[in-house]
C-alpha positions as CSV (number, residue, x, y, z in Angstrom):
1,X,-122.6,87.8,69.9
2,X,-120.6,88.3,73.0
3,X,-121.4,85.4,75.4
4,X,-122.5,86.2,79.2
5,X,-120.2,84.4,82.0
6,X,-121.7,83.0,85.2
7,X,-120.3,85.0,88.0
8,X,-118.0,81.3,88.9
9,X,-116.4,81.9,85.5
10,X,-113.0,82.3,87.0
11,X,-113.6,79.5,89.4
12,X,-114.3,76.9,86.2
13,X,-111.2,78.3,84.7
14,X,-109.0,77.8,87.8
15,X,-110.5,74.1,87.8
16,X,-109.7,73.5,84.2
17,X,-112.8,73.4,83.1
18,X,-113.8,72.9,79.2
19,X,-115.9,75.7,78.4
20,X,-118.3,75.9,75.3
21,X,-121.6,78.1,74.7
22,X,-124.7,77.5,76.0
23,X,-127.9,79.8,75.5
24,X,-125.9,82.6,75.1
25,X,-123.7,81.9,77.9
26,X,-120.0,80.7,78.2
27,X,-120.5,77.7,80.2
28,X,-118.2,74.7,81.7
29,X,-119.4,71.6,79.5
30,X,-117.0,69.3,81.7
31,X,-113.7,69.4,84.3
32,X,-110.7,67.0,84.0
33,X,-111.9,64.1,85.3
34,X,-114.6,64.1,82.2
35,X,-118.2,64.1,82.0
36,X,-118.6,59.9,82.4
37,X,-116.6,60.6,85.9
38,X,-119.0,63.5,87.1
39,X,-122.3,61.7,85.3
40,X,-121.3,58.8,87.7
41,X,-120.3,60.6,91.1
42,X,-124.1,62.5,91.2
43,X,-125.3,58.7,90.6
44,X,-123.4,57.4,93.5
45,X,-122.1,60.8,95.7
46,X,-122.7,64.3,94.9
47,X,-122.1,66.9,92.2
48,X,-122.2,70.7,92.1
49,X,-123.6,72.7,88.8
50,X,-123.3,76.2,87.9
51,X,-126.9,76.3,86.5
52,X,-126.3,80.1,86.7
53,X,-127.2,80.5,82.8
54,X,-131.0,79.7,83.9
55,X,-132.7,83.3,84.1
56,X,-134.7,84.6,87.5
57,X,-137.5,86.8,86.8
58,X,-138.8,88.5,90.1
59,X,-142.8,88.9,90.4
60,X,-143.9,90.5,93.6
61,X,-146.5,93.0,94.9
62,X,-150.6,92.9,94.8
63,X,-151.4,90.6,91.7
64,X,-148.4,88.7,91.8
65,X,-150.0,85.6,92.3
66,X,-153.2,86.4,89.9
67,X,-150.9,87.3,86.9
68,X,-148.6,84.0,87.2
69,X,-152.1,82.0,87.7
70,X,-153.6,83.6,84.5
71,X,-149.9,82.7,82.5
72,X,-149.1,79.5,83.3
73,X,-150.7,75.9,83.2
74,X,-150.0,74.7,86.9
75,X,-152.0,75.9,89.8
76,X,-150.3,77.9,92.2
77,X,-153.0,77.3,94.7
78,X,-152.2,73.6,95.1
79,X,-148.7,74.9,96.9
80,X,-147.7,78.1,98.9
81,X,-145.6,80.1,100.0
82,X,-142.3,78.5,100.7
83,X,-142.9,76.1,97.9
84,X,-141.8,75.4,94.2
85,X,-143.9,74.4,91.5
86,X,-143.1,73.2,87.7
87,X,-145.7,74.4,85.5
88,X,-145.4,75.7,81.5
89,X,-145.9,78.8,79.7
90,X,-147.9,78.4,76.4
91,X,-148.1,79.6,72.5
92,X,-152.1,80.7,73.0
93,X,-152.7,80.2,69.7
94,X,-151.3,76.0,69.3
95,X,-150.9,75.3,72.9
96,X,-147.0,74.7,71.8
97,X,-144.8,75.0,75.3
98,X,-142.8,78.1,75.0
99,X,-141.0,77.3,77.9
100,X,-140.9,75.0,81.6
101,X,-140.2,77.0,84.2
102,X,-139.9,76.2,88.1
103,X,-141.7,78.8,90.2
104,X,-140.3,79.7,93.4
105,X,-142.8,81.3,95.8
106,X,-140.7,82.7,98.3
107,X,-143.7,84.9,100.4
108,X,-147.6,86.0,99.9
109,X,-146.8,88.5,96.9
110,X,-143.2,87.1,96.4
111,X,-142.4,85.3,93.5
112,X,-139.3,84.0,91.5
113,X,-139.8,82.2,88.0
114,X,-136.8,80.1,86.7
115,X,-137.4,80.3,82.9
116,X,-134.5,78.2,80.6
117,X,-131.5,80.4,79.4
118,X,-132.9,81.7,76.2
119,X,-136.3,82.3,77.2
120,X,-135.9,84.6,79.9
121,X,-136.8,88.1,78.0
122,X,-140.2,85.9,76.4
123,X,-141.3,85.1,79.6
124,X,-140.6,88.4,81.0
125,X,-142.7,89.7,78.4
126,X,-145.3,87.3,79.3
127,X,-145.3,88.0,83.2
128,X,-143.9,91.4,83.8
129,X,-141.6,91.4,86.4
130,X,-137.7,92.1,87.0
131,X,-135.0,90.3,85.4
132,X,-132.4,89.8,88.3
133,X,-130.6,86.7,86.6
134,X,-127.1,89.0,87.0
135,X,-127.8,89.6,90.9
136,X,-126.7,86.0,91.8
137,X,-125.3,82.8,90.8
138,X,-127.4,79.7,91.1
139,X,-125.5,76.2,91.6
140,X,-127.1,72.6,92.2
141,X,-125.9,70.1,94.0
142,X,-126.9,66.9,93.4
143,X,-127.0,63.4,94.3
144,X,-127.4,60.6,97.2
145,X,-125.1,62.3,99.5
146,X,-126.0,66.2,98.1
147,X,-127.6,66.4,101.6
148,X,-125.1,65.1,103.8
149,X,-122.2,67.0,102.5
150,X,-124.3,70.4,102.5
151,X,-125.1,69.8,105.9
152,X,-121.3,70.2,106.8
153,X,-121.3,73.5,105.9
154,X,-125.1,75.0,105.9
155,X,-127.6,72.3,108.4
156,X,-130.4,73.9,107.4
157,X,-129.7,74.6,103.7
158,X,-129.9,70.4,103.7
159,X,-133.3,70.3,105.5
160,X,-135.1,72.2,102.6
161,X,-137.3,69.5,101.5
162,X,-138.2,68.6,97.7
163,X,-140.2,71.2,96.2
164,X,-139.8,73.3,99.0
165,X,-137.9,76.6,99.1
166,X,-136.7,78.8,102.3
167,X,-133.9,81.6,102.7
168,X,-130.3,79.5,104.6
169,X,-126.8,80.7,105.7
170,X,-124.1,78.9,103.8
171,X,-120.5,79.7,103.7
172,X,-121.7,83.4,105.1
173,X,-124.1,84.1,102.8
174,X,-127.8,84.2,102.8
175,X,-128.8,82.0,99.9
176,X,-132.5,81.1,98.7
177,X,-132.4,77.5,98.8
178,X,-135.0,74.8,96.7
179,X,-135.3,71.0,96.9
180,X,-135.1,71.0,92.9
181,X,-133.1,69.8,90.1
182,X,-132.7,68.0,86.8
183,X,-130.6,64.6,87.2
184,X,-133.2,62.5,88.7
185,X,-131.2,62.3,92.2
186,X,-132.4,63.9,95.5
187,X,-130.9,67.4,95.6
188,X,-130.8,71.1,96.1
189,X,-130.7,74.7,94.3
190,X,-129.0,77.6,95.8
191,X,-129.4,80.8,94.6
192,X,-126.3,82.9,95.9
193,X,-125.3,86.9,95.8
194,X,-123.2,86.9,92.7
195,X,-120.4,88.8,94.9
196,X,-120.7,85.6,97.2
197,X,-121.1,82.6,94.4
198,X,-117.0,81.9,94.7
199,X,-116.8,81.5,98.5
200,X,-120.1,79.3,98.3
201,X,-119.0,77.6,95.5
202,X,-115.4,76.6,97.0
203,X,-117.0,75.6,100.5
204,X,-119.5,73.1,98.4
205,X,-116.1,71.8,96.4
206,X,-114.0,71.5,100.1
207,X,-117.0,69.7,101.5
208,X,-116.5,66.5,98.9
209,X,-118.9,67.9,96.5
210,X,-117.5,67.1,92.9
211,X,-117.9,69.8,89.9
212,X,-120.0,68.6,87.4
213,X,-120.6,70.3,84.1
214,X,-123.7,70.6,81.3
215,X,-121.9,67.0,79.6
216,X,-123.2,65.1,82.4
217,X,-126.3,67.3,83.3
218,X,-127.7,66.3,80.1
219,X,-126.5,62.3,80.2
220,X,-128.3,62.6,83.7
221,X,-131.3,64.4,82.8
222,X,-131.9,61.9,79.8
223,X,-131.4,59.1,82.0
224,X,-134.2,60.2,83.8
225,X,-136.6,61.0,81.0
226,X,-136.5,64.7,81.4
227,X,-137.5,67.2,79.3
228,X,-135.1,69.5,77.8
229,X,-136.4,72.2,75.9
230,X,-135.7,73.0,72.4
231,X,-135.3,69.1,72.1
232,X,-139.0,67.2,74.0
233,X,-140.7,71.0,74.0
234,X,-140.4,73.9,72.6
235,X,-142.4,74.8,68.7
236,X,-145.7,72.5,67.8
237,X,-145.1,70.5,71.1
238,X,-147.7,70.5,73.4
239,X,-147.7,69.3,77.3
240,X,-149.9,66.4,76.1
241,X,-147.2,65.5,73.5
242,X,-144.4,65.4,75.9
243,X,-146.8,63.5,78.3
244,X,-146.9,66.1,80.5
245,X,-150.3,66.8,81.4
246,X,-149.9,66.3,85.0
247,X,-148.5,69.7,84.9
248,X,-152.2,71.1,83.4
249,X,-154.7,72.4,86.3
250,X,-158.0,72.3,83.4
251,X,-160.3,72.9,85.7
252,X,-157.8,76.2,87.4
253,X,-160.1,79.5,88.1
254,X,-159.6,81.9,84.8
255,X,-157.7,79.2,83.1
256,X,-154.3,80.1,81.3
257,X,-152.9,81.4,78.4
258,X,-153.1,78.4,75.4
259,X,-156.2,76.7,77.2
260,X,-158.5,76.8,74.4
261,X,-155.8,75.4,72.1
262,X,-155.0,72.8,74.5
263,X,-158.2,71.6,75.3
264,X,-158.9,71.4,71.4
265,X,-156.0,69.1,71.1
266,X,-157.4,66.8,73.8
267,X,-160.4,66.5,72.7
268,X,-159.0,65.3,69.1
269,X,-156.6,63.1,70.6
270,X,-152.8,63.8,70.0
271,X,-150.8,62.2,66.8
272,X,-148.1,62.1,68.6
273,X,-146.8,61.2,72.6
274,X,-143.1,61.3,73.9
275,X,-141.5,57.8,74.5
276,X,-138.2,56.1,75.3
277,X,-135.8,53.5,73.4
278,X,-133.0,51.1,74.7
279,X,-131.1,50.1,72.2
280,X,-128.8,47.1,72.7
281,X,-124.7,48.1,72.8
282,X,-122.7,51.1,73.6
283,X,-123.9,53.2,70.5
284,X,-125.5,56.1,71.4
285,X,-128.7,57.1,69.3
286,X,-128.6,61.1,68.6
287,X,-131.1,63.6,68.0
288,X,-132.8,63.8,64.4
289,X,-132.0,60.4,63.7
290,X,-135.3,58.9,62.1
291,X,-137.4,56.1,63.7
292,X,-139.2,53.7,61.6
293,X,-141.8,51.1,61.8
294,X,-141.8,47.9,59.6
295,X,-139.0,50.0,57.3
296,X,-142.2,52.8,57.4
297,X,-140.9,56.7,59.0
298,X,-142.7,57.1,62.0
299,X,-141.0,59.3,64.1
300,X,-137.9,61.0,65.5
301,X,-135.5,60.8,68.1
302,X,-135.4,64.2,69.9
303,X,-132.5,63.4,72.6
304,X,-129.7,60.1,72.6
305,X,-126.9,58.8,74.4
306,X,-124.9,56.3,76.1
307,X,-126.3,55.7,79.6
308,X,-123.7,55.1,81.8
309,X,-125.5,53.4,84.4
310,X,-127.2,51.3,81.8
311,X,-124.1,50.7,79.7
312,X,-126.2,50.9,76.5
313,X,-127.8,54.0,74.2
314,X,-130.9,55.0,75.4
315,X,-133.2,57.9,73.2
316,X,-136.4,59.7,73.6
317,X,-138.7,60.4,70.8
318,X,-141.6,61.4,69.8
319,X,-143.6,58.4,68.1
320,X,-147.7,57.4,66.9
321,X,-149.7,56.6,69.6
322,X,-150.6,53.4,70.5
323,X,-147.3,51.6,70.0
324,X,-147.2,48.9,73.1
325,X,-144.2,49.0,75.2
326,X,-142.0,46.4,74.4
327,X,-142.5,47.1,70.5
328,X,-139.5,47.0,68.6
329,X,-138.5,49.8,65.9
330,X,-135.4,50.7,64.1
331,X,-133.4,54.2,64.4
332,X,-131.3,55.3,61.6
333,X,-127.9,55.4,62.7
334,X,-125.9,56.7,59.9
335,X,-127.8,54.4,57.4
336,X,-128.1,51.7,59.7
337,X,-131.2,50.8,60.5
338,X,-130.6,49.9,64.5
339,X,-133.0,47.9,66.5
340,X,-134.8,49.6,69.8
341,X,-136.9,48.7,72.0
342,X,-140.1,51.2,73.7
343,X,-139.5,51.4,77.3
344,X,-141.0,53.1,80.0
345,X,-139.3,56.3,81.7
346,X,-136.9,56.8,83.5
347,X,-134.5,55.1,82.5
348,X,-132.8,55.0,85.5
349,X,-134.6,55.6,88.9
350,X,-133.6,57.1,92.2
351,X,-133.0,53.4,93.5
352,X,-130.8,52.6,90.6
């Protein structure tokens, strides 16, 4: 399969960048300086991503906002326009999450959905709508001091509050710009004409901005006890699994695709929720491993790593309910069974 390149793919190779694929995309996995370097400059600076493998679906015109109520499990009436929303788009027959997706609403019958790399044609097929994921590059900058620096070149890309989205000027272009990201720092998405993304991207880098690549997006993510799909969602997980049901408007007018299945499952109870591990030394835990209970199977870790800013593994995984915080279990490390601890998420917090 021939990989699709973001339209920075020269820039990354200029910097040196370490490329690998990524949801059908050839995408920079770190630059020289290494992904602990980058994982700890978004912690304690600012970072930019090329995030451009994440598809755009436009939505716009009369219905718009009916069709993207009746799909997904958030309600677009507790926002508006110039807002973002997270929300999920669900198997209707197990309430499974087929994929998380940030909603942009950029005016009344305006709408762009973000869905994750691979799921872009699903979710088209779910919604409608145009694909315009080629049209533009889409690159996040992130961290303490994302703001400050941004301001240098674009003041009022760096006002967009969080969850809040609005067209800015930076470096000469118009850009649609969104107080999201995925690291658990404050931060901002900008979606840039793809014959522009170069000339924005270089004006973030020459205002102190350091490139960061998907290495130290997923340390970061983890860190802060994100989802990633394919790992915490994706087949037979369920929002209520992942503990995600803030991100379920029950009660929305019409409901949403999966409902029914949904609302089974939470009346039953679930047999399984999301929860995360600290594990003592620098060994990082890794997905798959096994997670047991008094030497008895009762789970599995879906993401590990070394946190940097911890300095010890950390994991997520999905376990029984009812396990206390605090409990102790074992993950199979290579036959060893490993000692962890259930902790709350994040790990880390903005504060950190």
């Amino acid at each position: 399969m021939t990989l699709r390149t973001s339209p920075l793919d020269a820039s990354h190779r200029a910097l040196g960048a370490k490329l690998v694929p990524f949801g059908g995309w050839d995408m920079p996995l770190s630059y020289p300086a290494g992904t602990l370097a980058e994982h700890k400059a978004c912690r304690s600076a600012a970072v930019a991503f090329d995030v451009s493998h994440l598809g755009t679906v436009r939505v716009e015109g009369p219905g718009s906002l009916g069709c993207l109520q009746a799909a997904f499990t958030n309600d677009l009436a507790k926002v508006a326009p110039g807002r973002a929303q997270y929300t999920h788009l669900l198997d209707e027959h197990d309430a499974s999450v087929l994929d998380d997706i940030i909603v942009w609403w950029l005016g009344e019958d305006v709408f762009e959905v973000m869905p994750n790399a691979s799921n872009t044609d699903r979710v088209v097929g779910a919604i409608g709508g145009d694909d315009v994921t080629a049209t533009r590059a889409l690159i996040a900058v992130q961290g303490p001091e994302s703001r400050e620096r941004l301001a240098t070149i674009s003041p009022e890309a760096a006002t967009v509050g969080r969850f809040r989205v609005r067209n800015a000027v930076v470096a000469g272009a118009v850009c649609t710009v969104a107080g999201t990201g995925y690291t658990g720092e404050d931060g901002l998405e900008l979606a840039v004409p793809a014959e522009a993304a170069a000339a924005v991207w270089d004006a973030v880098l020459a205002a102190g901005v350091v490139p960061a690549g998907l290495g130290a997006r997923d340390t970061l993510r983890l860190e802060a006890g994100l989802p990633l799909h394919g790992h915490e969602l994706g087949p037979g997980i369920t929002p209520l699994q992942a503990g995600l049901g803030w991100v379920v408007a029950w009660d929305k007018p019409g409901g949403f695709r999966g409902r029914e299945a949904l609302l089974a499952e939470r009346e039953r109870g679930v047999s399984r929720l999301l929860r995360g591990l600290a594990v003592e030394g620098r060994r990082p835990p890794r997905a798959e491993q096994a997670v047991a209970l008094r030497g008895e199977p009762v789970g599995v870790v879906t993401s590990g790593n070394f946190s940097p800013v911890l300095g010890h593994g950390i994991a997520l995984a999905f376990l029984p309910p009812g396990l206390a915080e605090g409990a102790t279990v074992t993950i199979d490390m290579r036959g060893e069974a490993v000692p962890a601890r259930i902790v709350s998420t994040p790990f880390v917090s903005r504060d950190h």
